[in-house]
C-alpha positions as CSV (number, residue, x, y, z in Angstrom):
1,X,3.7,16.5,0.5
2,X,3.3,12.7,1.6
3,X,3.7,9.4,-0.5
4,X,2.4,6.8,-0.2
5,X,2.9,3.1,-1.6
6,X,1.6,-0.8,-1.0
7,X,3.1,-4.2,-1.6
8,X,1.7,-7.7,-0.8
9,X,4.5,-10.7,0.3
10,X,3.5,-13.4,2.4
11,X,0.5,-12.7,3.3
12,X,1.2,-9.2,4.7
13,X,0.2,-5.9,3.4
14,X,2.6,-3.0,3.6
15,X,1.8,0.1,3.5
16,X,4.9,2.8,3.3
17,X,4.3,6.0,4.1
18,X,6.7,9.4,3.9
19,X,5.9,13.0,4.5
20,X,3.8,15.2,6.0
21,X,1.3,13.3,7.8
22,X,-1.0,16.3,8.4
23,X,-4.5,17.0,7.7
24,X,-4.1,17.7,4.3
25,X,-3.1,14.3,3.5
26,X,-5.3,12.4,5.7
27,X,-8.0,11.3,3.7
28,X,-5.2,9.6,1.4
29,X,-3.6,7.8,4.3
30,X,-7.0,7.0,5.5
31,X,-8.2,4.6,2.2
32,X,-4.3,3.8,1.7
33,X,-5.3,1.7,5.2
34,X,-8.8,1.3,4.3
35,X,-7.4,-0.3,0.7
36,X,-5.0,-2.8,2.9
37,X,-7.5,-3.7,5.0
38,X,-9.8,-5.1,2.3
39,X,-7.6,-7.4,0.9
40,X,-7.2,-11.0,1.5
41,X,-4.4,-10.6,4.1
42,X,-3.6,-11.4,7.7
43,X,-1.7,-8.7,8.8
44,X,-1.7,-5.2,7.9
45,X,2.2,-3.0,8.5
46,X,2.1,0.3,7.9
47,X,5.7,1.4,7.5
48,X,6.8,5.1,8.0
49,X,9.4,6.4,6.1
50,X,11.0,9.8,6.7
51,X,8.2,11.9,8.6
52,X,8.7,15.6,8.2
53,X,5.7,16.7,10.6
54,X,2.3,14.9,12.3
55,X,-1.1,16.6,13.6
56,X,-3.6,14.9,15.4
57,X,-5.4,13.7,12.1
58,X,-2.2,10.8,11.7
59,X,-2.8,9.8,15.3
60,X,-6.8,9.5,15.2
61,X,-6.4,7.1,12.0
62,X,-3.4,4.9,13.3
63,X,-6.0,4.6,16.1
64,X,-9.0,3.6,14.0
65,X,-6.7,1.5,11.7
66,X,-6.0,-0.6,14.8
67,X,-9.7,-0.8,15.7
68,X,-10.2,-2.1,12.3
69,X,-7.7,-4.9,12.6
70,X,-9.8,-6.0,16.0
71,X,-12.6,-6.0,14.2
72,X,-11.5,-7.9,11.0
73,X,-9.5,-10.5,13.0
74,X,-6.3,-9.3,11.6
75,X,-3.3,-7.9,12.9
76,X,-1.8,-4.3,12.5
77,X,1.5,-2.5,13.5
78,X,3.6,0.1,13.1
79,X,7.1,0.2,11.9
80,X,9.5,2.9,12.5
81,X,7.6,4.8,14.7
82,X,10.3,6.0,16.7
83,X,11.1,9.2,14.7
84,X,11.6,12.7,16.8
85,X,8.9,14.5,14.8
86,X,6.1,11.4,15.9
87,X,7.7,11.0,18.9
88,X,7.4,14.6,20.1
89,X,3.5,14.6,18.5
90,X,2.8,11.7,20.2
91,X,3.1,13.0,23.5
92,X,2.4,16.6,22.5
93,X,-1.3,15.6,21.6
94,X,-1.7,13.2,25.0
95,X,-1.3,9.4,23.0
96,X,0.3,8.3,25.4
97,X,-1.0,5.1,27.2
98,X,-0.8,2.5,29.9
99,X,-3.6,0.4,28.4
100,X,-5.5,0.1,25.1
101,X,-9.4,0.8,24.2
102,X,-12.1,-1.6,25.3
103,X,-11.6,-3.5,22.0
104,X,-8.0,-4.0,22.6
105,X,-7.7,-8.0,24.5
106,X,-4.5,-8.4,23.1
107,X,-2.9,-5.4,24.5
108,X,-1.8,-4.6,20.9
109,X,-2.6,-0.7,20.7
110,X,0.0,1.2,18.7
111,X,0.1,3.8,21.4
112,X,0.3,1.5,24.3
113,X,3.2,-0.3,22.5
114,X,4.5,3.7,21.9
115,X,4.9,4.6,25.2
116,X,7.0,2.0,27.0
């Protein structure tokens, strides 16, 4: 099970996210970000709650959420990341990084920022 939830202050958009963050919920993460990014915001913050379990799906959007941000001209981060089950995914599935994608010039990729 995973839920989800948005709210809008200050020019942010948060979205919260608890769960499984597995392929069977990855097409509702995927336009919960996809929603945030179309409003009228600056910064996107996707906050995860209590995380019970991660596949390679939740890694491959967090990664195309970011490239969306570069593209849009908006910002994007993670909060609360640091959670054993993401954590041990995280270097499980090889996210680990020392620099970001081509598109990242502000050194701002999620995994980059991750992995010390």
């Amino acid at each position: 099970m995973v839920t989800i939830g948005s709210e809008h202050a200050a020019g942010i958009e948060t979205v919260t996210i608890s769960g499984s963050l597995t392929v069977e919920h990855a097409e509702e993460v995927k336009v919960a970000l996809e929603n945030a990014f179309k409003k009228k915001t600056k910064s996107v913050v996707l906050f995860l709650g209590q995380v019970d379990k991660a596949d390679l799906t939740f890694f491959q959007t967090i990664c195309s959420a970011h490239r969306t941000a570069i593209t849009a001209g908006k910002s994007f981060r993670v909060e609360q990341f640091q959670q054993e089950p993401l954590m041990r995914a995280h270097r499980a599935m090889g996210f680990t990084r020392r620099i970001g994608c081509a598109l990242d010039k502000a050194r701002s990729c999620v995994f980059m920022l991750m992995s010390g």
